[in-house]
C-alpha positions in Angstrom: 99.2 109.0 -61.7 98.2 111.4 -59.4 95.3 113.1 -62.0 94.1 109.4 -62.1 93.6 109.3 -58.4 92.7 112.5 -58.1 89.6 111.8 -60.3 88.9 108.5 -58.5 88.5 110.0 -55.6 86.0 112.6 -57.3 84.4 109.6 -58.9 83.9 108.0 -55.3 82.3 111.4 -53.7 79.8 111.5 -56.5 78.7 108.1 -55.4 78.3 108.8 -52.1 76.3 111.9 -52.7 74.2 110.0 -54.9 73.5 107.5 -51.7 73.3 110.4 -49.4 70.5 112.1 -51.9 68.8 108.6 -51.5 69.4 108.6 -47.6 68.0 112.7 -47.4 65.2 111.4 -49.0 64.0 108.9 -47.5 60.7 110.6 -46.3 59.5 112.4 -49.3 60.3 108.4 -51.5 59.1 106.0 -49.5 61.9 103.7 -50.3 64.4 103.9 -47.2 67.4 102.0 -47.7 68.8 100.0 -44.3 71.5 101.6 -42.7 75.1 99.9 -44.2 76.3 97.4 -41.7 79.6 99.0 -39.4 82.1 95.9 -39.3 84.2 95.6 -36.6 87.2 94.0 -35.7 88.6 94.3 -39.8 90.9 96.6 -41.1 89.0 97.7 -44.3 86.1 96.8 -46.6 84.1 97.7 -49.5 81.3 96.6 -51.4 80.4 97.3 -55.0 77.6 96.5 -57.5 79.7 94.6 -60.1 78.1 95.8 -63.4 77.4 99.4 -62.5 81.1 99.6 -60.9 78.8 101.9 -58.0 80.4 101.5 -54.4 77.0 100.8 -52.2 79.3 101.3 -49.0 83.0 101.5 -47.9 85.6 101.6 -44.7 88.9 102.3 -45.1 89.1 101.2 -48.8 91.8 103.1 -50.1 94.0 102.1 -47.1 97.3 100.5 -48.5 97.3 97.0 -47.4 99.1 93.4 -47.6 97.2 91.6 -50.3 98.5 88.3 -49.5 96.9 85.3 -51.5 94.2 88.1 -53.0 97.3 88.9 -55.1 96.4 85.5 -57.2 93.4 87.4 -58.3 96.0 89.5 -60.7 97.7 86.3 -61.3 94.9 84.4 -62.5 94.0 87.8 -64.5 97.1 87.7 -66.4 97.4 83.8 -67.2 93.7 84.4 -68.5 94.5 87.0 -70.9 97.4 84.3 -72.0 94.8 81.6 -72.7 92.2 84.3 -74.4 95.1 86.1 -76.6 96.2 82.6 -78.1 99.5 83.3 -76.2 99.4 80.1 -73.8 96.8 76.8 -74.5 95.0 75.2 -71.2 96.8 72.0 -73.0 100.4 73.2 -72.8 102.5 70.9 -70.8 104.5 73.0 -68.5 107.7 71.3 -66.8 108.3 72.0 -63.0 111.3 73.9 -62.3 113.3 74.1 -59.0 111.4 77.1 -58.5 108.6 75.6 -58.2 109.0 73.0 -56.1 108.6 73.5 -52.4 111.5 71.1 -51.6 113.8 73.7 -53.4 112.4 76.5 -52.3 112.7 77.5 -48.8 110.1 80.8 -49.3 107.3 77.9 -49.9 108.2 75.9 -46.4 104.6 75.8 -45.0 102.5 78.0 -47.8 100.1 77.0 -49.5 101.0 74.7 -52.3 99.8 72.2 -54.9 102.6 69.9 -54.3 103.7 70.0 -57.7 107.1 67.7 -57.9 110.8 69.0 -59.8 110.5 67.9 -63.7 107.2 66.5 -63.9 105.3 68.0 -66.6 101.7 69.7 -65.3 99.1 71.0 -67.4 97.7 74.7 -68.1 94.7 74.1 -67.2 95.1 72.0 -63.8 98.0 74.6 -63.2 94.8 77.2 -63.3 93.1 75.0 -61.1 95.7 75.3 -58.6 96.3 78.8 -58.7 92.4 79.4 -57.8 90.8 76.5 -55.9 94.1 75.0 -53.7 95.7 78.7 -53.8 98.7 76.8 -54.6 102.3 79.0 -54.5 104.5 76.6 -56.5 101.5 76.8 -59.1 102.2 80.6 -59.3 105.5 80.2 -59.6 105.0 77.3 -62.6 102.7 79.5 -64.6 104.8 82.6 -64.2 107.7 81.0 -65.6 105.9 79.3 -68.5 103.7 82.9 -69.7 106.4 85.4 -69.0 109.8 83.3 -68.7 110.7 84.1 -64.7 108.7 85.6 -62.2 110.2 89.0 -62.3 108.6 89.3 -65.8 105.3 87.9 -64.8 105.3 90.5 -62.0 105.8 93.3 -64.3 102.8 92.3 -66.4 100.9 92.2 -63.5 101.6 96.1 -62.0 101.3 96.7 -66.4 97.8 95.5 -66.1 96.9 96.6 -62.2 97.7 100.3 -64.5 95.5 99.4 -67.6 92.8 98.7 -64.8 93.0 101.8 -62.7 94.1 100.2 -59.5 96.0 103.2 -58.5 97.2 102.0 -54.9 98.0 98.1 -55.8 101.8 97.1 -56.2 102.6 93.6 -56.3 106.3 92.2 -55.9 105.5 88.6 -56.3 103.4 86.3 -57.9 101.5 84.4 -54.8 101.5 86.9 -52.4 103.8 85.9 -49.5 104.8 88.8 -47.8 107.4 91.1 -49.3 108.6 94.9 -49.5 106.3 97.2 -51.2 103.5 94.9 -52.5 100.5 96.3 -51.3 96.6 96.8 -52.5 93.4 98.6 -51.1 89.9 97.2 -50.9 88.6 99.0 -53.5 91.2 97.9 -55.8 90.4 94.4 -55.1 87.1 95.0 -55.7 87.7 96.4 -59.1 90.0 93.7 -59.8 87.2 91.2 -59.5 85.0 93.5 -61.3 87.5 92.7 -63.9 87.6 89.1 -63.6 84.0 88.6 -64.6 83.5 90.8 -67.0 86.3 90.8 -69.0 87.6 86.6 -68.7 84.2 84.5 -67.9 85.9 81.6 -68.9 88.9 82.1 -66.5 86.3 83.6 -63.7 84.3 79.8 -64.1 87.1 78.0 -62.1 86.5 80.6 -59.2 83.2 79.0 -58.2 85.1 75.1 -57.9 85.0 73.8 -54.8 87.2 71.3 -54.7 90.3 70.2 -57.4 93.0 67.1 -56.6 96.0 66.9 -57.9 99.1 64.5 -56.9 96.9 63.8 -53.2 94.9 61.3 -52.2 92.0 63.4 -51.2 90.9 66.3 -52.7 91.8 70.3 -51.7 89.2 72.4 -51.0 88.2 75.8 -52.0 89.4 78.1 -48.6 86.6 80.7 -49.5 84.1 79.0 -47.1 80.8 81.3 -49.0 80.5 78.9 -51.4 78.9 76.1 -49.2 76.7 78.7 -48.0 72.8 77.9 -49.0 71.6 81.7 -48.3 73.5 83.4 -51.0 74.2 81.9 -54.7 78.4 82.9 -54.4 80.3 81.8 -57.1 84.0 83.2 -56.1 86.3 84.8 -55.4 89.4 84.6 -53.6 91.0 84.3 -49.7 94.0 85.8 -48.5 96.0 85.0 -45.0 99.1 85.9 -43.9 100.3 87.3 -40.2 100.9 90.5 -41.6 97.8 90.6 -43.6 95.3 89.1 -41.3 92.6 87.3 -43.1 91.1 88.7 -46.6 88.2 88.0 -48.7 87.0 88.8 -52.1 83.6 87.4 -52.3 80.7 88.1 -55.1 77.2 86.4 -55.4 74.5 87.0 -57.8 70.6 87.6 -57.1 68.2 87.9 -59.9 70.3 90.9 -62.1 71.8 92.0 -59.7 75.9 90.4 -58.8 77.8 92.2 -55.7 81.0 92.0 -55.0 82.4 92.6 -51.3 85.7 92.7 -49.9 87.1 92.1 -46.2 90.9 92.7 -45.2 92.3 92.9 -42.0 89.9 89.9 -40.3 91.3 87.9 -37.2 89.7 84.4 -38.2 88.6 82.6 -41.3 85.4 82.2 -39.9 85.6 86.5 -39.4 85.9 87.4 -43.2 83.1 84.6 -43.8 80.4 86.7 -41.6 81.4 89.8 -42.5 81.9 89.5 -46.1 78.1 87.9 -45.8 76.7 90.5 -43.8 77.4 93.3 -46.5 76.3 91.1 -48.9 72.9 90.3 -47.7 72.6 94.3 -47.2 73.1 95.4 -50.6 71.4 92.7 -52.1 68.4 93.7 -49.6 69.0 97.3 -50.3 69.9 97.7 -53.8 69.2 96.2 -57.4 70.7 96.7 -61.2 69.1 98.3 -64.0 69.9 97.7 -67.8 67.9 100.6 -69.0 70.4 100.7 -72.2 71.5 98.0 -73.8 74.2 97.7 -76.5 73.6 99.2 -79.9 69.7 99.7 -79.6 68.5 102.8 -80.4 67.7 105.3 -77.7 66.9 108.1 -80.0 67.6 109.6 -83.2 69.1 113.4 -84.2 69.2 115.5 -87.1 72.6 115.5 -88.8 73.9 117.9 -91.4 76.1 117.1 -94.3 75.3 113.3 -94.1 74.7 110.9 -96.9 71.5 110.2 -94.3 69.3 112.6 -92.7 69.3 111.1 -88.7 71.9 109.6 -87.1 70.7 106.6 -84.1 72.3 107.6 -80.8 72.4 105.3 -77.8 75.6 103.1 -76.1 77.7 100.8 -77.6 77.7 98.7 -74.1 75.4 98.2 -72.1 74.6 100.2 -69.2 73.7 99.2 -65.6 72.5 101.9 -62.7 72.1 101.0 -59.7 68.8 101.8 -57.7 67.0 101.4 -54.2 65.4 97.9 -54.1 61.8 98.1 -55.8 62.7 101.3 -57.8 63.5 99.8 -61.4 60.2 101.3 -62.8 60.9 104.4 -61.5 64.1 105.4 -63.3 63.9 107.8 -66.0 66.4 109.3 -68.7 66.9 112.5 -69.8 69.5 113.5 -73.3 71.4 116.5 -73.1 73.6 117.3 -76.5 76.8 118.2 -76.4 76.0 121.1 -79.1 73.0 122.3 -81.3 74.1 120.6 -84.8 75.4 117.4 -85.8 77.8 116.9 -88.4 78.6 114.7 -91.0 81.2 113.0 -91.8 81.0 111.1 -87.8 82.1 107.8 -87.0 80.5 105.2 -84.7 81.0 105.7 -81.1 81.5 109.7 -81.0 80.2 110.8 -77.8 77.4 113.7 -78.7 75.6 114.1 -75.4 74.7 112.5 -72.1 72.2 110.5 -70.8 71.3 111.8 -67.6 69.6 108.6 -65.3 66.9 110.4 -62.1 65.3 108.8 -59.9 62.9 110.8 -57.4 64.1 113.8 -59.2 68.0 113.0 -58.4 70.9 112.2 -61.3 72.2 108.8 -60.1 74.1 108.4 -62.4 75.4 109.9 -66.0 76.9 108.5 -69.2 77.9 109.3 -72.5 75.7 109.1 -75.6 77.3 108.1 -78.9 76.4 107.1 -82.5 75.5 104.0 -83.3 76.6 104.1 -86.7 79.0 105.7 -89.1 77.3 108.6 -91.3 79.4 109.5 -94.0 79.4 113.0 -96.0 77.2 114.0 -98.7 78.0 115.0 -102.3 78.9 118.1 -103.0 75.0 119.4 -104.4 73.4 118.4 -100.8 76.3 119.7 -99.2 75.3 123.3 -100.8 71.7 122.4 -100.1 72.1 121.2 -96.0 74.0 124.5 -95.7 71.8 126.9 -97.0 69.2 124.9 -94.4 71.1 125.1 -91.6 71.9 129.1 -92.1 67.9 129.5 -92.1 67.9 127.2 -88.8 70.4 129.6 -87.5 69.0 132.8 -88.4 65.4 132.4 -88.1 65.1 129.2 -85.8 65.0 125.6 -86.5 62.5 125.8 -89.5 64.3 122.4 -91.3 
């Protein structure tokens, strides 16, 4: 655990060299990036370009914090690993348990809830609904029960998966969020949770940008996370958080063009609070910043000799695609350079070995590196070219790369 956050926080420093290069530079470039807004008056925040992972700006982020409702982000993350493993159907029928029913459970008295009733059989799927758009506690409770068997269970998979993630400073002791002994979270976690979220469950992230859901009431709930009636930025989630020990939380993320953000505020004294000043980082990174896909999945970025192979080149490139983050306006201006990992390749080499890195500059700076792999499995030659790509690669050796 503590290598892991030991290299996080190396991880972080990089990036905020890499914007500091950009800021040092701002005379010799020509493309000054705006100051990062200071906000006051919150506790911590973060924001983060949500397919580079890149942190564009930060303020207390690995402070240990209340996560309050934020904690139904990793609730939601586990019931839609359920429903993508086959484990749990948005059809299931789940029965309401004491549990799970505010009446019966004096921890819900004046929480946020879906009003589920004691016996009544509730869907998967408008159980989802519940969990995300009303924030709904006995809805946490429900689903816990039906993926894991009790909420003690469900917790577990939650810290399991919070580790599988990397969220080093997140603990979480219940399954909604209400405040409780040792459950806390950071921003950045939260931020990487979300990060999570979209990329990994799009179906499950979908429900995040609903703004309203009904369910046993005669109007309809709305979505708490105000952003989404807001006409100047396209935000499609993610989640609030309130509670008196937490103050008021948001995990917010909008999309421009290629570029999606994702910006989280903890510690806010109003609703209206994490609103502006999720929004003002927002509007600064998407004014500031944009995404780059200059590799995509399993295309070619170059070929290399390889010795010993039933094929003379091997295709190197990424097996995902890769997204770098750059000053607004500099997309064309980003250029990659290979480095190998050693002189000769060798057959036989399966797909995905790393054999180098791709080095991405800009203005003569590495923003950002990442690994170069084969594209494709080479496997060894008989044993005649074997003799043959030997005696070749002795000459190489001896008197320079001649073959």
């Amino acid at each position: 655990m503590k290598k892991q956050h030991f290299l996080k926080h190396v991880k972080r420093s990089l990036t905020i060299l890499i914007l500091s290069a950009y800021g040092c530079a701002h005379a010799d470039i020509n493309f000054p990036i705006p100051d990062a807004p200071k906000l006051e008056n919150v506790g911590a925040y973060i924001l983060i370009d949500a397919k580079s992972g890149e942190i564009l700006t930060q303020y207390n982020a690995d402070q240990r914090r209340d996560p309050a409702s934020l904690t139904k982000m990793m609730t939601s993350y586990v019931i839609g690993e359920a429903i993508k493993s086959g484990r749990i159907n948005n059809s299931d029928m789940v029965v309401i348990s004491k549990d799970a029913w505010a009446t019966g459970n004096p921890k819900l008295k004046g929480s946020s809830l879906m009003f589920l009733e004691v016996g009544k059989q509730v869907s998967v799927e408008n159980l989802n609904k519940g969990i995300i758009i009303q924030s709904g506690n006995d809805a946490c409770i429900a689903m816990a029960e039906h993926v894991a068997g009790s909420q003690s269970s469900f917790v577990s998979l939650m810290n399991n998966y919070a580790n599988q993630l990397g969220l080093a400073d997140t603990h979480f002791q219940t399954v909604h969020g209400l405040d409780a002994d040792d459950q806390y979270t950071t921003a950045h976690d939260m931020a990487f949770l979300g990060k999570a979220l979209i990329n990994n469950l799009p179906n499950e992230y979908a429900i995040y940008k609903q703004k309203e859901f009904k369910y046993n009431l005669s109007k309809p709930q709305l979505n708490r996370n105000g952003l989404l009636w807001d006409t100047t930025l396209s935000v499609d989630g993610i989640k609030t958080g309130h509670t008196n020990n937490a103050g008021y939380n948001l995990v917010a993320s909008a999309v421009d063009g290629n570029t999606r953000l994702i910006s989280v505020v903890m510690g806010a004294k109003t609703e209206k609070e994490r609103e502006s000043k999720s929004k003002q980082l927002l509007i600064w990174g998407f004014r500031s910043f944009e995404t780059v896909n200059p590799v995509v999945a399993n295309l070619p970025k170059m070929n290399a000799k390889i010795w010993y192979g039933d094929s003379n080149t091997v295709n190197l490139g990424s097996l995902n695609d890769v997204y770098v983050t750059v000053p607004k306006g500099q997309a064309a201006n980003l250029q990659i350079e290979y480095k190998m990992d050693s002189d000769y390749i060798s057959a036989p080499i399966e797909q995905g070995v790393k054999v180098g890195t791709m080095q991405f500059i800009l203005n003569n700076q590495v923003v950002a590196e990442k690994p170069l792999v084969t594209l494709e499995k080479v496997e060894e030659t008989g044993f005649f070219g074997s003799i043959l790509d030997y005696i070749k690669l002795k000459f190489n050796q001896w008197f320079g790369d001649i073959f």
